[in-house]
C-alpha positions in Angstrom: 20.8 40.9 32.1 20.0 38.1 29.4 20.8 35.8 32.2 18.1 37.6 34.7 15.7 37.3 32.2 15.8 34.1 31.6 15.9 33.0 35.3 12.8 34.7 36.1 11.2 33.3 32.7 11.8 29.6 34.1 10.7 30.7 37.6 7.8 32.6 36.8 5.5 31.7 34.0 7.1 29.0 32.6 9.5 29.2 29.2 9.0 31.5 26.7 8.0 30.7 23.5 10.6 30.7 21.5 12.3 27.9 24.3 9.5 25.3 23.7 10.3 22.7 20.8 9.1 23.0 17.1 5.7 21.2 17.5 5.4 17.1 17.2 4.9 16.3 13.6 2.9 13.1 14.1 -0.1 11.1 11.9 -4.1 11.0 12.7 -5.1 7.4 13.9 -8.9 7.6 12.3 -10.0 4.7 14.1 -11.8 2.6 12.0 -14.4 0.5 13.2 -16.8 -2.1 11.4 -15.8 -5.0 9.5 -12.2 -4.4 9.4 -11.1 -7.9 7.8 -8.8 -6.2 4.8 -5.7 -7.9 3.6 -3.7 -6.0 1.8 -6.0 -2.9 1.7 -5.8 -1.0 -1.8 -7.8 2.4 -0.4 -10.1 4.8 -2.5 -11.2 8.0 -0.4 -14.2 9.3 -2.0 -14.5 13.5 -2.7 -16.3 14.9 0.2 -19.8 13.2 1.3 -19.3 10.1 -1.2 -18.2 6.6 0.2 -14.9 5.1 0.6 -14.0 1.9 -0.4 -11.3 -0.9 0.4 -10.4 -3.7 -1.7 -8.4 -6.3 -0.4 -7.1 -10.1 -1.0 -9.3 -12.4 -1.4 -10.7 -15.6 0.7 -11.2 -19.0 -1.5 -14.7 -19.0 0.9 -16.2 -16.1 -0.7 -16.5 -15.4 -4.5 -14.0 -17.8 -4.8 -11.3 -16.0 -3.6 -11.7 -13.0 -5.9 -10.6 -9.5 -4.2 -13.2 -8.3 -1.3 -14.6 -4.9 -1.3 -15.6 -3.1 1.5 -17.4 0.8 1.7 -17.6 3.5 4.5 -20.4 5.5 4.1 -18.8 8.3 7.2 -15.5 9.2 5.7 -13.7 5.9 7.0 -14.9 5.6 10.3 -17.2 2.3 9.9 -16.8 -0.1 7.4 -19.6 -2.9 5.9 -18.5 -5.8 3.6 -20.3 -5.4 0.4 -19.3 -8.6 -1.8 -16.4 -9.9 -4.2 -15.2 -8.4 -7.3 -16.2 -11.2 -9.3 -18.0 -14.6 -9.3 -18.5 -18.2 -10.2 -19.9 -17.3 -13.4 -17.5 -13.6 -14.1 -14.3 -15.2 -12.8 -10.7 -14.9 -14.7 -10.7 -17.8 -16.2 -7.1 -17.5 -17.8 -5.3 -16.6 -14.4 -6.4 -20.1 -13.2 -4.3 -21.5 -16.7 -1.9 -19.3 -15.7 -0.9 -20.1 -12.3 -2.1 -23.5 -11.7 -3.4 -23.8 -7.7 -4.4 -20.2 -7.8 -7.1 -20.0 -4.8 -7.7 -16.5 -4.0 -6.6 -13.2 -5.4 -4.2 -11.1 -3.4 -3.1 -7.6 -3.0 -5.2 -5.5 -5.8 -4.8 -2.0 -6.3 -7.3 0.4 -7.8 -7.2 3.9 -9.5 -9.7 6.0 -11.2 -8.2 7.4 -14.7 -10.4 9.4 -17.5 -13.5 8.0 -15.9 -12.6 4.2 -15.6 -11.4 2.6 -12.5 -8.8 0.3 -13.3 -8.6 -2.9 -10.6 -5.0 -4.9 -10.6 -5.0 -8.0 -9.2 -2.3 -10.8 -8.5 -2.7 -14.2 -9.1 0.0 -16.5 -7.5 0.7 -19.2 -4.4 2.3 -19.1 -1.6 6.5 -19.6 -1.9 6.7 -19.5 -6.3 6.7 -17.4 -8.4 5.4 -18.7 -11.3 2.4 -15.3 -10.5 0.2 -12.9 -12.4 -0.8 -9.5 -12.2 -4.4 -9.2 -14.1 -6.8 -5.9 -14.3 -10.5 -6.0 -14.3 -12.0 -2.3 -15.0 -15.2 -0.7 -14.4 -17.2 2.8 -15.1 -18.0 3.1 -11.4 -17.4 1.9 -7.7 -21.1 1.6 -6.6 -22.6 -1.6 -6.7 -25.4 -0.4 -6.8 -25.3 1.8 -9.5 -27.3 0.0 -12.6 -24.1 0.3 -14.8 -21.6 -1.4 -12.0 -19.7 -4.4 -14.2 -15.9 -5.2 -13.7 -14.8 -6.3 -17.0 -11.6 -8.3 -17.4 -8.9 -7.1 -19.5 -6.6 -10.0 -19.1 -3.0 -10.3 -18.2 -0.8 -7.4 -17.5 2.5 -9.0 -16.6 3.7 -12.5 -15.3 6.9 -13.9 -14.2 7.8 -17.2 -14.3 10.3 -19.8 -12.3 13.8 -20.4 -13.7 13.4 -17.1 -16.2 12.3 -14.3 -14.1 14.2 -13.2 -11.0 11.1 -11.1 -9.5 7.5 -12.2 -8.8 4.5 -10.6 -10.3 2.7 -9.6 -7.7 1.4 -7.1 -5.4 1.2 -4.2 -8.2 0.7 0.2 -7.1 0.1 1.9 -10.1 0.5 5.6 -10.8 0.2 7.9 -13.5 2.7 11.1 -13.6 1.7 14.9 -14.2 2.3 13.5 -18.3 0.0 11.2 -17.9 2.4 8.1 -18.0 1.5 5.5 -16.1 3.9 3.2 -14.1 3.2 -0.2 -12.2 5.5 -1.2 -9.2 5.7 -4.4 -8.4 6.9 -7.6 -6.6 7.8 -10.0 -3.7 11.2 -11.6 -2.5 13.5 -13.2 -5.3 15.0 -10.3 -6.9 12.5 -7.3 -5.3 10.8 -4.6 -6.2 10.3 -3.6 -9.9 9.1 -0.7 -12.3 7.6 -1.5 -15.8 5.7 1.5 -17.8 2.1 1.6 -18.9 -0.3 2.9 -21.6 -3.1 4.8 -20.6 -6.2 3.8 -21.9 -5.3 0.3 -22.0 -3.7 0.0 -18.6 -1.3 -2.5 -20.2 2.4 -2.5 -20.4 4.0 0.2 -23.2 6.4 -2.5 -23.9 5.6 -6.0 -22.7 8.9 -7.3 -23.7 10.9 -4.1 -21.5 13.4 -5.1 -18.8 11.8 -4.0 -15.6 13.8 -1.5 -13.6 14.7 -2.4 -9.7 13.5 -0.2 -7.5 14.2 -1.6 -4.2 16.1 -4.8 -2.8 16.9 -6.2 0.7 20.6 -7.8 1.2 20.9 -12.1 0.9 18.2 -14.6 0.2 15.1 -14.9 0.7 14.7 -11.2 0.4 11.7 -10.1 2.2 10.7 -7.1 0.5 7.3 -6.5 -1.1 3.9 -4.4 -1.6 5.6 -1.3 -3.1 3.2 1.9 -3.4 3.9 4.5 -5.7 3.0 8.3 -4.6 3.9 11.8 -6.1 4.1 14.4 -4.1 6.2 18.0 -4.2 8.4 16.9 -6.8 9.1 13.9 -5.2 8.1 9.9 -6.1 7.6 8.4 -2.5 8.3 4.6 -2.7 6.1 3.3 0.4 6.6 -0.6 0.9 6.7 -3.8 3.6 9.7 -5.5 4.6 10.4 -8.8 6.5 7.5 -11.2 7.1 3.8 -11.1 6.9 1.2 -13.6 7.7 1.9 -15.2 10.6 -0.5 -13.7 12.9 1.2 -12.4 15.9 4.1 -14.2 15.3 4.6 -11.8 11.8 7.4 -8.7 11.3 6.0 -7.2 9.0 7.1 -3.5 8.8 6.5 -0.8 6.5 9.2 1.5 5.3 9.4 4.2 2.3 12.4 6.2 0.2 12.1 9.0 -2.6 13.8 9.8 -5.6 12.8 12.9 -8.0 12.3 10.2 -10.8 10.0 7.6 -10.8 12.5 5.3 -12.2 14.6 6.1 -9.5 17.4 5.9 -7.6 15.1 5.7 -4.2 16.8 6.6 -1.1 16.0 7.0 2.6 16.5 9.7 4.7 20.2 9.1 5.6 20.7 9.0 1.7 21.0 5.0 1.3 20.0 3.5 -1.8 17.2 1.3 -1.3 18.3 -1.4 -3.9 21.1 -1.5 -0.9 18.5 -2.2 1.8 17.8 1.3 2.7 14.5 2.7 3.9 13.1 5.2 5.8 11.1 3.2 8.8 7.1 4.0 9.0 5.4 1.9 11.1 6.2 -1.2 13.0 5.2 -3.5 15.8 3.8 -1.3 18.4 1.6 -2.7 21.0 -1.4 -5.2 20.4 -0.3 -3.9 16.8 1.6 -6.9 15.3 2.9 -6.7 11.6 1.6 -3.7 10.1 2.5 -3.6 6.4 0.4 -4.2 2.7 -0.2 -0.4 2.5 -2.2 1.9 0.1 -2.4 5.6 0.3 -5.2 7.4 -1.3 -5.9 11.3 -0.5 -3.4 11.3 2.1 -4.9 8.5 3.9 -2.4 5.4 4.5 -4.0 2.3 4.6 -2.8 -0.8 5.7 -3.4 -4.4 7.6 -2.1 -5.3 10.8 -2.6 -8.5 13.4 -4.6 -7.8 16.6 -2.7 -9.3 19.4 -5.9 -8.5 22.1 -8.3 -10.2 19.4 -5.4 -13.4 19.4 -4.3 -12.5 16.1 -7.2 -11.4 13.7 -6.6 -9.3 10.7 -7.4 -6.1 11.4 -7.5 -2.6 9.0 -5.5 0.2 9.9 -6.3 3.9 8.7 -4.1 6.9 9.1 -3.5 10.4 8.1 -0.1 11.0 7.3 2.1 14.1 8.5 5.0 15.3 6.5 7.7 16.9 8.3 9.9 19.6 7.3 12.0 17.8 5.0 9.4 16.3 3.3 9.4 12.8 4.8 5.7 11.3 5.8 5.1 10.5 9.4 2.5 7.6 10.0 3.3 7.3 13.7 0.8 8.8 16.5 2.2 11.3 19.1 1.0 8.3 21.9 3.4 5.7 20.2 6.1 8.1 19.3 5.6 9.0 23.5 6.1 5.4 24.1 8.7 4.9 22.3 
């Protein structure tokens, strides 16, 4: 009988319900369209009807090379460049004593704490890593708001050749249901790191602590960077990029994540490996005319990050999604059409 009703199910109407496959768990491509130039996008999605804002590395061309900012004024669907974090005249003058040949600023990161927004910054050149992470902080986003002023605070932390095996750069910062706060960082040499904060301050609890590794590929020269630090069901997700940015269409870039139910760790991927062991759970990756996506931010649920337009011969282009989770908790940042294509 179960046999008959089966047959006449797949003959008749089609399967049944209960036959068809749990629903495809895939992310939203939002489409962003604009001025999309962001390196490195550190995202901030505004409460509902207020604008959203990108800020990104910098170019040596425009404010000399401080971190760019860009605003949506549509929930992220077009963008408009809107100026540089600082100036000739409002510039960090200690970073460039601190990392001599500094040009332009990369990777910033931004969160909103007790009213002040709190801008991280790295200052460093390509292959050293004699680099530092600096924070500029402000009572508002809008530049247009009478009382807009970044205000430097100075260095956070710095690593330096020959006595630091980790690089000082590329900083995510969260703060924990407590209110701790924590700043992942680095790049290469010995990979990804965790150091505490203080909250107001933003500074390190103890600037003389042993960062903790978070994260580490296997063998020199270590391509592992741009970690991002989000809390989420009891877990800390550790988003981040591995292999090799920058190079246009010609880049690997990839972006990967793990979770531990401590923010000090350990981080594993899905399968359970360690990623001080050079696990991680795969993201995104080259799909396409999209080359090298990696430098990601997540803000509200939105993952932002920058990739290399292969149709446009390799321009730097934003990328804006809204993550899935699946059943196990793992975020999803591919669409159903790629996850079809592949």
């Amino acid at each position: 009988m179960a046999v008959l009703v089966v047959t006449a199910l797949l003959a008749g109407t089609g399967l049944a319900w209960w036959l068809w496959p749990d629903p495809v768990v895939a992310a939203t491509d939002l489409g962003p369209a604009g001025d999309l130039r962001a390196h490195d996008p550190a995202l901030v999605v505004g409460d509902e009807g207020e604008p959203w804002y990108v800020f990104n590395t910098g170019d040596v061309r425009q404010g000399l090379g401080a971190p760019q900012i860009r605003r949506s004024l549509d929930e992220g669907r077009t963008w408009e460049y809107v100026g540089t974090v600082w100036d000739a005249s409002t510039r960090p003058d200690w970073a460039y004593e601190a990392v001599p040949g500094v040009q332009n600023f990369w990777a910033p990161e931004v969160l909103e704490h007790d009213g002040t927004w709190y801008l991280y910054y790295s200052a460093s050149t390509f292959g050293s890593n004699r680099s530092a992470i600096g924070l500029t902080t402000n009572t508002t986003l809008d530049p247009d708001d009478p009382d807009y002023a970044w205000v430097d605070q100075g260095l956070v932390w710095a690593s330096e050749p020959g006595e630091t095996d980790y690089n000082a750069i590329d900083p995510g910062v969260l703060v924990d249901d407590d209110g701790r706060g924590w700043m992942a960082f680095g790049s290469f040499w010995g990979g990804l790191q965790l150091v505490e904060l203080d909250f107001p301050s933003g500074k390190p609890v103890d600037p003389g602590a042993e960062p903790v590794t978070l994260a580490s590929r296997t063998g020199a020269p270590n391509p592992i960077e741009a970690p991002y630090l989000v809390h989420r069901d009891g877990w800390y997700y550790l988003f981040f990029s591995r292999d090799f940015c920058c190079q246009g269409t010609d880049s690997t870039y990839n972006v990967a994540v793990g979770r531990s139910r401590a923010v000090t760790g350990p981080y594993v991927d899905r399968a359970g490996k360690d990623l001080v062991d050079d696990g991680g759970e795969q993201l995104l990756t080259t799909t396409g005319d999209m080359v090298g996506p990696g430098g990601q931010s997540v803000s509200d649920g939105v993952l932002a990050f920058h990739w290399y337009d292969a149709a446009q011969g390799g321009e730097i282009t934003l990328g804006l999604r809204e993550l899935a989770w699946d059943d196990d908790g793992w975020p999803v940042a591919t669409t159903r059409e790629e996850q079809a294509a592949d």
